[in-house]
Structure formats: C-alpha cells, structure tokens
N, C-alpha and C positions, 0 to 999 in steps of 0.2 A: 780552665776547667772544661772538663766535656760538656756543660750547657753554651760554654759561649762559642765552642767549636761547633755545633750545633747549627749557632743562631748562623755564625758566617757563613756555612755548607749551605743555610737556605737563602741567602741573600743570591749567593754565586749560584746556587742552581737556577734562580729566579732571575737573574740578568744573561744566563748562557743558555736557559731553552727557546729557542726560537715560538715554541706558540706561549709561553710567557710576556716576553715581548710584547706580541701580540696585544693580551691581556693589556698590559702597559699603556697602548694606545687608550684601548677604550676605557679602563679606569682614569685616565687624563681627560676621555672625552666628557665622562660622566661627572668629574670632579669642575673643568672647566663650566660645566653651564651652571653651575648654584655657587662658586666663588670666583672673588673679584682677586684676592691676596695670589698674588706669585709666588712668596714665599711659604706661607701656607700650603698652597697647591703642590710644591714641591717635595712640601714637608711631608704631606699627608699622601703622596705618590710613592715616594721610598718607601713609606713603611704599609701602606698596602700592598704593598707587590708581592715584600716574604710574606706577608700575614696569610694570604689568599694563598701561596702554597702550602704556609702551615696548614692552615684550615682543609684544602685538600686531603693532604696525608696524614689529618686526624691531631696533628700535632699541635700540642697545648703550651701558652709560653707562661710564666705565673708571674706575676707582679703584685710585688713586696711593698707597692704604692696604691694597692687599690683602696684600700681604705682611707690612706689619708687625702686622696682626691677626691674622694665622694666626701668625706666632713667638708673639703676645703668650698668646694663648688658644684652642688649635686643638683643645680640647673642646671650647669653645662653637661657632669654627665648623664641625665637622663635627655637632654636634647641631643646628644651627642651619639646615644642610641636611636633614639627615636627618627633622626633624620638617615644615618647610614646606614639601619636596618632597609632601608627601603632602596637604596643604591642596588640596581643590578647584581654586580659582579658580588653583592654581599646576600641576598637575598634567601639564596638559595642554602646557605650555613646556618649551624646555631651555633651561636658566639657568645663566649660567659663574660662574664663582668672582668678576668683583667685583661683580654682584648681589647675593650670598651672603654676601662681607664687610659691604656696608651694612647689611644687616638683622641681621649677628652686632654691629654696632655697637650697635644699641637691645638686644637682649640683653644684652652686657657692661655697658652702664650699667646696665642693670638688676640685673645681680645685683650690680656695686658697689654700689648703693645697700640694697641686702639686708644684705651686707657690711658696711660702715656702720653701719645700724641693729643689726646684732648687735655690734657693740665694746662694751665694757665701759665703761663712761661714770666718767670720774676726775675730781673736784677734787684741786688741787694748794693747800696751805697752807704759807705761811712766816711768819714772824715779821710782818714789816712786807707780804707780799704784793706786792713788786716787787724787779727786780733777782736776788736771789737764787732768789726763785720762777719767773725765767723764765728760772734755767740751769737750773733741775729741770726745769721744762718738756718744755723743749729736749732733756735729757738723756733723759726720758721717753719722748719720742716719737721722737725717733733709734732705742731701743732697742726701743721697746715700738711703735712708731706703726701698725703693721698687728692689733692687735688693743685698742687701747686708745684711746678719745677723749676730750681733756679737753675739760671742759665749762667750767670754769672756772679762775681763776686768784686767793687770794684771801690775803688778809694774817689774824689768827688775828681781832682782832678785827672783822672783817668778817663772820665766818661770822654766815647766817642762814637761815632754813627754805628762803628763795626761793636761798639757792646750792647746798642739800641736796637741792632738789628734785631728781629723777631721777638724783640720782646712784648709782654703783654700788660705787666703793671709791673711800677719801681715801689722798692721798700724803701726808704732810707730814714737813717738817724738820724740825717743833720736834715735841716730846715730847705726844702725849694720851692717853695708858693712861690716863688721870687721869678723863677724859671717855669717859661710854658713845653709841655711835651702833649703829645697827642692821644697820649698812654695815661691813666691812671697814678698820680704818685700819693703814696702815703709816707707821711712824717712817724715815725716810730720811736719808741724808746730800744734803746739795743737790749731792753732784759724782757722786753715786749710783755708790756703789763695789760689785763684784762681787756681797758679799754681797746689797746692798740687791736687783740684780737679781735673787738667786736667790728672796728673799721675794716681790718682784712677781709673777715668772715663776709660784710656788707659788701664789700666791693665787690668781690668772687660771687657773689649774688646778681650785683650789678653786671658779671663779664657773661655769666649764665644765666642770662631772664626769661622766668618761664611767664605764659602771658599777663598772668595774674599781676607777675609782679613790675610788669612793664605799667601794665594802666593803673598799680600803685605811683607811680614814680612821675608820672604825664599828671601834674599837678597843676593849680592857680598859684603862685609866687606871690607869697604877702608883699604889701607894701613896702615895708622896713625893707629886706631885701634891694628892691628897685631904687628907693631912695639912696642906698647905700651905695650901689654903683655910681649913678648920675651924677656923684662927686666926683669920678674918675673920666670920665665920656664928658665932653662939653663941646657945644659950634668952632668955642675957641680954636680946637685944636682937630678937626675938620677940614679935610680938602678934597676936590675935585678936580681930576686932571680932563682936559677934555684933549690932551690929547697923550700920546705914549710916550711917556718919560722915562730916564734912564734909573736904575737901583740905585746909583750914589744921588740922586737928584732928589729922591723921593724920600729917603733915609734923613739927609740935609734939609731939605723944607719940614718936613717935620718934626727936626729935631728945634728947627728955629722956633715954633711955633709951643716947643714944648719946656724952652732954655728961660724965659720969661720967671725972675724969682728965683733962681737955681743956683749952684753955688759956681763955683771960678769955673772957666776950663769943661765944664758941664759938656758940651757937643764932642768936643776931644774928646772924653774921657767916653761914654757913649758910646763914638766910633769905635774906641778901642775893646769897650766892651761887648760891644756887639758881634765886633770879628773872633772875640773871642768863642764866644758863643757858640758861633759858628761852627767854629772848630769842633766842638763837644759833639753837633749832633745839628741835624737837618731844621730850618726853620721854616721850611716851606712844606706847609700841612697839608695842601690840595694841589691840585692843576688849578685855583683861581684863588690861596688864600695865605699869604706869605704874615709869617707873626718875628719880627726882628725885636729882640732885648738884649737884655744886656747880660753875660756873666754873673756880674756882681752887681747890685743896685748902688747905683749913681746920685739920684735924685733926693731931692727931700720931702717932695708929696709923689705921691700916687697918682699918676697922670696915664691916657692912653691917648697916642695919635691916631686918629685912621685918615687913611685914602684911598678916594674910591677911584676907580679907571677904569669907565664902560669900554674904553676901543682895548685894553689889555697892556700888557705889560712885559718887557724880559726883565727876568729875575733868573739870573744862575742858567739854568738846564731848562727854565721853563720860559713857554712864550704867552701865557694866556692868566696871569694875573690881573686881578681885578680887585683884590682888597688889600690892605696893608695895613696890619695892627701894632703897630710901634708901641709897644708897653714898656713905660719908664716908672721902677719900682720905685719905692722910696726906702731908702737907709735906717730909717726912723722906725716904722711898722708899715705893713702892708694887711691889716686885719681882713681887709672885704675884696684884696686882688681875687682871689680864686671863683667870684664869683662872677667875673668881666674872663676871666681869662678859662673858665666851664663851657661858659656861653657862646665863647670867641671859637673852641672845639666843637661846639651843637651844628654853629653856624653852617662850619666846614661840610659837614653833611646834608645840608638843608638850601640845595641848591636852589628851589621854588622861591625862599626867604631871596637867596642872593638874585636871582633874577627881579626880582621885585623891587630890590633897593635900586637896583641897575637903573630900569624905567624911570624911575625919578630919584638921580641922586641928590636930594635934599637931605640936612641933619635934621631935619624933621621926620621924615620919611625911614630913615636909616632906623633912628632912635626907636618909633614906633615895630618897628618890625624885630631888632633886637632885642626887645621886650619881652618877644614870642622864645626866646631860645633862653632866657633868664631864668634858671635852677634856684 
C-alpha cells in the first residue's frame, strides 16, 4: 500500500541524510542518559529517527492502536508524554496522541519484560512428571500466572541441580518434607484446592515482604513448637571435630551415632541414600553449612546429627565447612521435620548465630542459639 511505501521512503531518507545521522547521535546522547535498557534504547532510537522526520515535513502516521493503549496502560502513556515532551530533539513539535501511543508501545514491552523478570520462578513436581503435572501446571498459572513463572515441569525422579537451577519455590504433589532444599517447597493437591492457594498466595508473600510483613513474621515461637523439635536434636547425636575431618568420616561418625534402634543395614542404606540425593541437587547450602539426607527416608524415628568444625572442613568444591546437618527422616511420619529443617535454612544466613556457636561449641550453647532461628 502507498502508506507503507511511505513509511520505508522515511526510514531510508532518515538513515542516508548525512545531517540525520547526525541527529542520530544526539537522540542516542539524549536517550542514553535517562535509560539503563539497551534494548529499549535501541528500540526507541529506530523509531525516533523516521518519527523526527516525519514531524519535520508535517507528516502524520495514524495508529489504529491508540485507543486500545491508553484503555490498556494510560500511566504509561501519559508518562510517556510527559517525559519525551521534554527531550530536545522533541521539544520543539507538537505531537498528537498516535505518535505518543507508539512510543508508549516500546515502554510497555519494556516494563513487561521488567515484570517478567521479577516473577517468582516455580518448578512443578509430580510423581511421574506428565499428565497430572500439567493439570497443576495449568491450575498454577490460571491462578497464580501474573506473578509466578514455571520454569519447569518435572516427574520426582527427574529432579536435578540443572532443573533447581534458578529456581525460586517448588510446587509438588507428592510429599518432600522428607527432603531439604533452600527454596521454599509446597505439598499440593494436583486440582489445587483452596487451601493449596492460600499456602501459594502466603508464600509469594513470604518471597515478596514488604516491611510490615517482615516484623509480622519475626515472632516469639510458642513453646509446643520448641518442645516438638528437641525430640529430634539431642547431645546423643552431637559431635565436635577439633580437628579437619574428611566427608566420608563425618557422614560415618554420624551415621554411627544415629544407627542405635534402627533397622538392619540402616548406615548402608543411608549411604546409599544419601548419594542418592546427591545426585538430585546440591546439599551444600552455604560456604559453611553442608545438610546430607537421604533420598528416601530410611529410619524409623526422626533423628538429626550435627557436627560442628571450628578449623573447617572439605566437602566437595568447598573448603570452609563448619556445620553438618545429617537429617535421618523416619519412614513412619515425620509431622514436626519441617520445623528443624526451616531453621536449619534460617541458620544458613545467620552467620553472627554460626559464629557464636563456633566460640563455644557446646550442645548447650548450640541448642540455645538454635532456638533463636526456630519458626
């Protein structure tokens, strides 16, 4: 159509006039100092360049989108005026509103994609990883899709570091209180019933806490709570290396410590779950705070080993371990794990806590201070 022979004739006169060009420059100068986006900038440079010779030679482009931009987002475009009105190279024009809508267009994609990058990044896990994980999917992002992005979609034994990477919280169907991650997991139903929403909605609260809702959450921990762990945490199963012990030494002594009562084959089986584990996804939480389990729970009580190592430790890749959370689930129930293993995640970031326990590694001292990180 001769409109759109038009538009190219200005693009091409506006990239082969030499004081055009020009122009070019300083619209890049003007646009560089008030955005950071490179693609933006680029965006918004192509298409001022014909715009400013339309606007010269009086020439009008109409857009069939004006209206439905100003319903869609009529912040951006009246910021969208109000800021480029005031740019040099635009100053000097008087520019109608479907000029205004194009350029509110490279805006809007821009902050979608701002938008975007702040969602809360979700793997979803099911049993087998198809079919019933993409009604949760589904159900997920119906309910949740303007602040939640899955990243992946995965069956249990699939999970591996590379489907953990960058994630933010896991969904899943099946049960893993069983399993520590350093991420958020929630247990759902695949047809994700109310309740399940109300957990998602909480936690996406929790991942976004404005301060109000931080000094909600910094609480006193009733009693019951505290009592409910101290079944799991005991001196029994408590060690202090004083000096730097190897990863299979440390795994082994505290397995011995925790096989007492336990059924056949118990440290075997253990090991084997442990490596398993492994396999799935990273178990070392910090530069000082390594949490070894199991796959699939082994035990028949709910026990936690720790060990502490003020001179530090090699584990894997790292050389400055200093805790060691050996959590042996039980087969039986695990009702009050998630509250030793919340805290065991608090700690990780609560390096003042860990330097404190350091100075006197007593299970005295430990206990009391673990206390402080108890959800």
């Amino acid at each position: 159509p001769e409109a759109e022979i038009h538009y190219l004739t200005l693009h091409l006169v506006a990239k082969s006039n030499p004081i055009e060009k020009i122009n070019d420059e300083l619209l890049y100068e003007e646009l560089a100092r008030v955005i950071e986006d490179q693609q933006l900038k680029n965006g918004l440079l192509n298409h001022l360049t014909p715009m400013v010779v339309r606007l010269r030679q009086g020439i009008t482009l109409e857009n069939l989108l004006t209206e439905d931009i100003k319903k869609e987002n009529m912040v951006a475009f009246e910021q969208t005026k109000r800021i480029f009105s005031q740019m040099p190279m635009l100053r000097q024009f008087t520019i109608n509103e479907d000029e205004w809508a194009y350029l509110t267009l490279h805006i809007m994609a821009a902050l979608e994609k701002v938008r975007t990058a702040k969602k809360i990044r979700v793997l979803i896990i099911c049993a087998t990883g198809y079919g019933s994980a993409q009604l949760l999917k589904n159900r997920v992002l119906a309910e949740f899709g303007e602040m939640l992005l899955v990243t992946n979609v995965k069956g249990y034994y699939e999970i591996n570091e590379m489907t953990l990477m960058g994630v933010d919280m896991i969904i899943s169907s099946i049960d893993l209180s069983t399993m520590i991650f350093k991420i958020p997991v929630l247990h759902v139903s695949v047809f994700l019933n109310p309740l399940d929403s109300q957990k998602i909605r909480q936690t996406i609260a929790d991942l976004q806490p404005c301060p109000s809702k931080r000094i909600k959450t910094i609480c006193t921990d009733s009693p019951k709570k505290r009592q409910d762990y101290h079944g799991q945490l005991s001196e029994r199963w408590y060690k202090v290396y004083s000096e730097r012990p190897t990863k299979e030494t440390v795994i082994l002594d505290l397995l011995s410590l925790l096989e007492k009562d336990e059924v056949k084959d118990y440290t075997l089986e253990m090991m084997a779950q442990i490596s398993k584990r492994e396999k799935m996804g990273q178990i070392v939480f910090s530069e000082t705070v390594a949490v070894p389990h199991p796959a699939i729970p082994v035990g028949v009580t709910t026990k936690i080993a720790v060990a502490v190592i003020p001179e530090g430790m090699f584990w894997d890749d790292y050389q400055q371990i200093k805790f060691v959370f050996l959590v042996s689930p039980s087969f039986i129930e695990n009702e009050e794990i998630t509250i030793v293993t919340k805290a065991i995640v608090q700690l990780i970031d609560r390096t003042d806590l860990q330097q404190q326990i350091l100075i006197e590694p007593t299970f005295e001292n430990f206990s009391n201070h673990f206390d402080e990180v108890i959800e």
